[in-house]
N, C-alpha and C positions, 0 to 999 in steps of 0.2 A: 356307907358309900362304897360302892363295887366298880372299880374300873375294869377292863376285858381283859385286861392279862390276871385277873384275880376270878373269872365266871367259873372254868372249872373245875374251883375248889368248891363251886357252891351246886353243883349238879344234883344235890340231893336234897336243897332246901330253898324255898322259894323266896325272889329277890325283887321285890318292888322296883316295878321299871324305872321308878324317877330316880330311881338308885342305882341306876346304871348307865356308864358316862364312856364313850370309846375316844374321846379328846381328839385330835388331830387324825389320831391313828386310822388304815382301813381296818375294820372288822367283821367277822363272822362266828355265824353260827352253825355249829357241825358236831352231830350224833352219830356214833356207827352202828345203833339200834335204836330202833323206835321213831318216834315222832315229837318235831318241836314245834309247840303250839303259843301262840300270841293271841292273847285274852285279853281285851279289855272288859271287865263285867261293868263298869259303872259309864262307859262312855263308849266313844267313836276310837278305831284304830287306824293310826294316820301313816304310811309309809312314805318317805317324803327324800326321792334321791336326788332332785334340785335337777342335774343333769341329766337324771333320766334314771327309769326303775325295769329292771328286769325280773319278773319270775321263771324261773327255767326249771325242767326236768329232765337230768342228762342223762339220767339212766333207766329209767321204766316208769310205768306208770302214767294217768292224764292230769291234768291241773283242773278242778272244779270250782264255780265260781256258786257257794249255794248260798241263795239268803234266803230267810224267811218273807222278804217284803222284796221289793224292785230291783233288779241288778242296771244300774246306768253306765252308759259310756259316755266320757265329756272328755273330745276330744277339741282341742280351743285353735288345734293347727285344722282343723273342719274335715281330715281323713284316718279312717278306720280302715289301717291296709290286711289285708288277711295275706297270708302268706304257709309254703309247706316247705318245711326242710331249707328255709333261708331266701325261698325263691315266691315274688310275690303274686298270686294268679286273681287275685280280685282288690276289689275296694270301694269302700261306703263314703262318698263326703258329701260336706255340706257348700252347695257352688250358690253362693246368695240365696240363701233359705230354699234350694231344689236340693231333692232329695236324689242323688247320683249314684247307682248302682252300675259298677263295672266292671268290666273282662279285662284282664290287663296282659293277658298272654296272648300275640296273633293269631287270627282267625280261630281262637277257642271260642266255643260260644256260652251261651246263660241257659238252662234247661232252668222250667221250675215243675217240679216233681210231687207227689202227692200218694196217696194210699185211697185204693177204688175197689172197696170189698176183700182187702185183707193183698190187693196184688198192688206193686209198686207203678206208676205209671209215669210218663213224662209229659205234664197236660201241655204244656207250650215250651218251645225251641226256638230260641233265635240268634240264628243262624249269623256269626260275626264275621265269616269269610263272602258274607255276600248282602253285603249293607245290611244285615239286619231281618233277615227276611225271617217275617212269624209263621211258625209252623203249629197250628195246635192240633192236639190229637183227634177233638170230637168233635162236633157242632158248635158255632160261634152264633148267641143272642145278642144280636142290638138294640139298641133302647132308642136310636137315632137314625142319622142318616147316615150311609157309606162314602163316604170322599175320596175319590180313586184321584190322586194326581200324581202328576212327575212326566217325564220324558216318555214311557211306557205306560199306556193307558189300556191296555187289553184286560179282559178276563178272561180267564180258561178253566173252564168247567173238564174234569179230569175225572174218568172215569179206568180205574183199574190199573192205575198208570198212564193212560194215552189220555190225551185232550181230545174228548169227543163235540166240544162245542164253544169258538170263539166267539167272542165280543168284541170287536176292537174300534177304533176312530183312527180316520187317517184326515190327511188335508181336503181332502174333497166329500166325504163321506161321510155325515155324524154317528150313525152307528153303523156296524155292520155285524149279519150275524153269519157265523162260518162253521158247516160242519166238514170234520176233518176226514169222515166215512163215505164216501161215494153211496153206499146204500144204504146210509141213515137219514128220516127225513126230518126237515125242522119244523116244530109245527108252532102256530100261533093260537089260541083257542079262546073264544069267546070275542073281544073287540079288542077290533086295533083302530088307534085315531092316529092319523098324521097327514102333515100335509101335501106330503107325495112317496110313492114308496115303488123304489127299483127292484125290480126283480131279475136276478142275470142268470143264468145255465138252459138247461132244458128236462123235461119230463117233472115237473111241476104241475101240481094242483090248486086253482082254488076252487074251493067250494062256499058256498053261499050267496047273498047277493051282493051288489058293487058299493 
């Protein structure tokens, strides 16, 4: 039987863990070379500080978490805060079985990032200074319908930076189509069906029959 004020006489011969007892006292473990290693070969390794477990590196190096099978987090307070240098900029919980990914520093936003032939890219942005708004880098496939709602129901088609072609609904108006060039023309091609259609400015064409 080994209590901790007797371990560093035994630095050179190995001490079966159940034979080591720190009673009341705090304890630690401290090498000024090398590495200390907590092996259980025959089972599971339990670390268990009741009030709470820190791993820290205070002076170089990263902390690895490597298994051969699954690494889980089970966290029972339902948040996985991430944090840098003490300060916390995101967090995972669990809000009645949703799954909640968040920005927790003002108006920083969520980039999700990816590798596109060997170059880093930024496939979607969203943008948390301004509700939220999705920026994706490329072309967006839907498998559905598009559901534009809210207060602001326009679409603007953006060409090169400038909105060369609105869509919008106002209160008298279901749709409306707007272009923002004086000498760009809108064109409609093939069939239009409706049941009355306003045409307002001048030097317009139609072509075909009525």
């Amino acid at each position: 039987y080994v209590n901790f004020s007797q371990v560093n006489t035994y630095t050179s011969a190995a001490v079966a863990a159940d034979d080591i007892s720190a009673g009341d006292a705090a304890a630690s473990f401290a090498t000024s070379s090398g590495s200390v290693t907590i092996d259980s070969q025959a089972s599971s390794t339990t670390v268990d500080g009741h009030t709470g477990v820190t791993i820290q590196s205070t002076n170089s190096g990263n902390i690895t978490l490597d298994s051969v099978a699954d690494v889980t987090l089970d966290a029972a307070g339902n948040d996985i805060e991430l944090k840098a240098g003490g300060t916390q900029f995101g967090s995972l919980t669990n809000a009645s079985s949703d799954f909640v990914v968040a920005s927790s520093v003002s108006d920083k936003d969520i980039l999700v990032k990816g590798n596109d032939g060997g170059s880093t890219i930024t496939a979607l942005t969203l943008d948390m200074s301004d509700a939220g708004k999705a920026t994706f880098n490329s072309g967006i496939v839907v498998g559905g319908d598009i559901d534009i709602s809210g207060g602001g129901r326009d679409i603007l088609l953006v060409d090169n930076s400038s909105t060369a072609l609105e869509i919008a609904e106002s209160s008298n108006k279901y749709m409306t189509f707007i272009t923002t060039d004086s000498g760009e023309k809108i064109t409609i091609s093939k069939k239009l069906e409706a049941g009355s259609v306003e045409i307002e400015g001048s030097g317009f064409d139609i072509n075909g029959g009525t």
